[in-house]
C-alpha positions in Angstrom: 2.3 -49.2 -10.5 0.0 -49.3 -13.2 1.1 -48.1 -16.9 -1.9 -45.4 -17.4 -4.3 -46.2 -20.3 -3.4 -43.9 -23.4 -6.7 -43.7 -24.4 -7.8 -42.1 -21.5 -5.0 -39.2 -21.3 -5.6 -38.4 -24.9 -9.4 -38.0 -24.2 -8.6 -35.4 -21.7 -6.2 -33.6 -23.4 -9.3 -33.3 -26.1 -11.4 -31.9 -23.5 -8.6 -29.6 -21.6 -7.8 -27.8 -25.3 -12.1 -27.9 -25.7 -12.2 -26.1 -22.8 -9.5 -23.5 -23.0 -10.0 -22.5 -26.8 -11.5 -19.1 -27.5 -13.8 -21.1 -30.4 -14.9 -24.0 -31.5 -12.4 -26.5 -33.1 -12.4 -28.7 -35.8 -10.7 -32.2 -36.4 -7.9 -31.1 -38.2 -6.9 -28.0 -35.5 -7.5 -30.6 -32.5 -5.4 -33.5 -33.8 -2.3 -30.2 -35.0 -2.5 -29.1 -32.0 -2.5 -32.5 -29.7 0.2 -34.4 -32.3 -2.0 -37.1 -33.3 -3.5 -38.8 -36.4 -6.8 -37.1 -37.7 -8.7 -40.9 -37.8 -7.3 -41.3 -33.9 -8.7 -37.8 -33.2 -12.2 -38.1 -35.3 -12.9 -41.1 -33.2 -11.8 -39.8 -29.7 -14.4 -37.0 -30.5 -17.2 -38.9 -31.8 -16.7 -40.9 -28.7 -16.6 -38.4 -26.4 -20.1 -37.1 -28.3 -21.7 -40.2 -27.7 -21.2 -40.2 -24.2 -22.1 -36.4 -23.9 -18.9 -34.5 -22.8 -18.3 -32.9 -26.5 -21.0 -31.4 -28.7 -21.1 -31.2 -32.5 -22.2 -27.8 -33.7 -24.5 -28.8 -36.6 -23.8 -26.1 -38.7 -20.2 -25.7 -38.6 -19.3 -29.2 -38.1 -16.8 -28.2 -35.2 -16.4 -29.2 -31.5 -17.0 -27.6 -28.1 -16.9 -28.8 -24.5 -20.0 -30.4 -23.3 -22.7 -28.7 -20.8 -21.4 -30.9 -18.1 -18.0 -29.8 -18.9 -18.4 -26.6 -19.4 -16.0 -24.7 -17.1 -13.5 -27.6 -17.5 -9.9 -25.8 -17.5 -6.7 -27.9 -17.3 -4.7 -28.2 -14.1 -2.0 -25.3 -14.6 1.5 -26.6 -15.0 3.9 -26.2 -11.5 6.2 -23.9 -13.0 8.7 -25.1 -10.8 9.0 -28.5 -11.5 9.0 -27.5 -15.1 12.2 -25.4 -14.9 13.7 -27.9 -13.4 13.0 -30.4 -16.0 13.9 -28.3 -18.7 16.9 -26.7 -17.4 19.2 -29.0 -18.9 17.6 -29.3 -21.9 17.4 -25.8 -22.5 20.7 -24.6 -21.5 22.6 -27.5 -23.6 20.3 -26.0 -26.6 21.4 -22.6 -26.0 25.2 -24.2 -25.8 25.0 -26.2 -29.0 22.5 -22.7 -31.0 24.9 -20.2 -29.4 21.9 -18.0 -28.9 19.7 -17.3 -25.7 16.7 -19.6 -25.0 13.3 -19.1 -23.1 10.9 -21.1 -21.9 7.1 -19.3 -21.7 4.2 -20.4 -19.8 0.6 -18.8 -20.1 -0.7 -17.1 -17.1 -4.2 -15.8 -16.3 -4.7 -14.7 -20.0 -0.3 -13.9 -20.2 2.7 -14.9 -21.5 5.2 -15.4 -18.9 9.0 -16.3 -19.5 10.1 -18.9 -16.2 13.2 -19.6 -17.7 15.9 -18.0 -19.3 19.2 -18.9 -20.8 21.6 -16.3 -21.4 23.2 -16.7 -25.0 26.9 -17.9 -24.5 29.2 -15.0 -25.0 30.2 -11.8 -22.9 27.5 -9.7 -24.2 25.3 -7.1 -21.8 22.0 -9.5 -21.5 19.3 -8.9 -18.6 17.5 -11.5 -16.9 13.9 -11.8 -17.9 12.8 -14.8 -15.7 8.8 -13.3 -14.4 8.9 -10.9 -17.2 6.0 -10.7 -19.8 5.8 -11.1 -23.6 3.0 -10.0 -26.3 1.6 -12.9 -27.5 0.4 -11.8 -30.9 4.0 -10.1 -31.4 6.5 -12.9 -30.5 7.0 -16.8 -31.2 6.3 -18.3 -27.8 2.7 -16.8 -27.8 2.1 -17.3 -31.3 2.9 -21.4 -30.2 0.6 -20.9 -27.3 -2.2 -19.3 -28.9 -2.2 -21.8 -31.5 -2.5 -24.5 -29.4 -5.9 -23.0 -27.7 -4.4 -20.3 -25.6 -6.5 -17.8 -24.4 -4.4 -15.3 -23.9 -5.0 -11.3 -23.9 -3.7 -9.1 -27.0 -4.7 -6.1 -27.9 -2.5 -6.2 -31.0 -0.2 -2.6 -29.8 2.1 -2.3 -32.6 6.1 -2.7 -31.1 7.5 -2.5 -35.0 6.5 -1.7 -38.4 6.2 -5.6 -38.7 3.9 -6.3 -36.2 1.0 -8.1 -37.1 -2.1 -5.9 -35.9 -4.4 -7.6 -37.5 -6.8 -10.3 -36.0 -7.6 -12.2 -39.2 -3.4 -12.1 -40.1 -2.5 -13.7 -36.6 -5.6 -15.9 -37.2 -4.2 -17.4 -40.5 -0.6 -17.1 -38.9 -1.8 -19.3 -36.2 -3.2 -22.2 -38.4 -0.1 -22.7 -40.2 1.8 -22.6 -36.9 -0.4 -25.5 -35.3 0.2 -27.6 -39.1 4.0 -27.1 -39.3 4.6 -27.3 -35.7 6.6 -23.9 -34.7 6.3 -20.5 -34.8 8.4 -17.3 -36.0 9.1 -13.7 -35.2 10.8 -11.2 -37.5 11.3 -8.1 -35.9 7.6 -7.7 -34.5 8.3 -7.1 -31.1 12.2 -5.5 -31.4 13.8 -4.0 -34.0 16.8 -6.5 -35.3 15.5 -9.3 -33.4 14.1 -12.7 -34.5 12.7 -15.6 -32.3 11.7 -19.5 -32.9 9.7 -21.4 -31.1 7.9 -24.9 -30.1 5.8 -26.2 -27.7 6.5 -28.3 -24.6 3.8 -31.2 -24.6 2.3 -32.3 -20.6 0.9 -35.8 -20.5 -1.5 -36.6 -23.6 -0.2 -34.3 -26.0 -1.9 -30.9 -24.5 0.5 -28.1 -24.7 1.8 -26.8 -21.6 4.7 -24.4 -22.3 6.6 -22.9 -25.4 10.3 -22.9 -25.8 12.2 -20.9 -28.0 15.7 -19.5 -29.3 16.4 -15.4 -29.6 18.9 -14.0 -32.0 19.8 -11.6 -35.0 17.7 -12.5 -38.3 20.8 -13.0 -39.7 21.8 -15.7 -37.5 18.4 -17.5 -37.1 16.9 -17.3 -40.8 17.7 -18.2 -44.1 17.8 -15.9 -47.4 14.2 -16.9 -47.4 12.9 -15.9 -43.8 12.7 -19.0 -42.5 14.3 -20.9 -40.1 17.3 -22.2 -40.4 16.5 -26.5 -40.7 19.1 -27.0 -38.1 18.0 -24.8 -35.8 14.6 -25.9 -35.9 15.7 -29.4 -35.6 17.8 -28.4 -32.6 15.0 -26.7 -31.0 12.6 -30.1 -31.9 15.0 -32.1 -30.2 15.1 -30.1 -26.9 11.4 -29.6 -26.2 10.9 -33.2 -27.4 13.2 -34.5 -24.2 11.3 -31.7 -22.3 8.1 -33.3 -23.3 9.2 -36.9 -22.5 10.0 -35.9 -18.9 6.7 -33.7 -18.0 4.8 -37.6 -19.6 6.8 -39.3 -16.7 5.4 -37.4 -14.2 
């Protein structure tokens, strides 16, 4: 079988996160967001100018889909084959964190959890496999929406912490696509923290977020942020994850 051309799946993961931003996009956001260099993403652009599937906006500078390729979307994920590729993953990450651990999908404008680890003790927990979470109020969607999710949020309010405001989330979001993961503290449940990364598909375009759920205390530092071996943890899992979905 032939080895596919990597030029090629990058271009279309361009175009997919093109097509399924809210706005246009600039170099920087597109080449965050797909885990490349910004000189390999410039010229995957430019080239994908020249042959008319991406325009330029002349004032801005940024990127949208074509007029041929307008109502380009991405293929949705099989959910199914994705659980099952991140099962084992996800359940040794929830061994080794000693917290629960969730994998989220988006879903006609939703956050969907289709997986979830229980954390490893003899605590009360409930499954929440098909249930939904706010995106502008927990990690998972903040990861999503970063990465050119359009999903709905009508920023309701869950906490005093919360973040209700569009051009907050907004600023939130563009350091979350530069550093690679995404935080909650206490915006959706009182006394609750989440992390969170996404789950690359073939060509960088992300597909799915995975995260860990715990105690502020047990997830951040004296500082608020994670703690650096749970992030790496968390790296290392949806990193396997993202491996097997490029096999496929």
């Amino acid at each position: 079988m032939a080895r596919p051309v990597q030029s090629i799946e990058r271009a279309a993961a361009v175009l997919e996160l093109l097509s399924t931003a809210p706005a246009e996009m600039g170099v920087t956001e597109l080449a965050e967001s797909l885990g490349l260099a910004k000189s390999t993403t410039h010229g995957i652009v430019r080239t994908l100018c020249e042959v008319g599937l991406v325009e330029q906006d002349p004032g801005t500078g940024r990127y949208r889909v074509g007029r041929g390729l307008a109502e380009l979307g991405g293929a949705p994920v099989d959910v199914h084959q994705l659980r099952s590729l991140a099962a084992n993953w996800l359940d040794g990450l929830a061994v080794r964190a000693a917290e629960s651990v969730r994998l989220a999908v988006p879903e006609a404008g939703r956050v969907v959890v289709v997986h979830h680890v229980f954390r490893p003790d003899d605590s009360r927990q409930v499954l929440e496999v098909g249930t939904e979470r706010p995106a502008h109020a927990c990690a998972l969607g903040k990861v999503l929406l970063a990465n050119g999710g359009q999903l709905a949020s009508d920023f309701t309010p869950f906490t005093r912490r919360t973040v209700t405001d569009a051009r907050r989330l907004a600023t939130e979001l563009t350091a979350v696509r530069h550093r690679g993961w995404a935080v909650e503290v206490e915006e959706r449940v009182t006394g609750e923290a989440g992390v969170a990364r996404p789950v690359r598909g073939r060509g960088g375009r992300v597909v799915a977020a995975a995260g860990v759920t715990g105690t502020p205390e047990r997830l951040l530092g004296r500082d608020g942020a994670p703690h650096p071996w749970l992030l790496e943890q968390l790296a290392d899992a949806v990193r396997a994850v993202s491996a097997e979905l490029a096999r496929i």
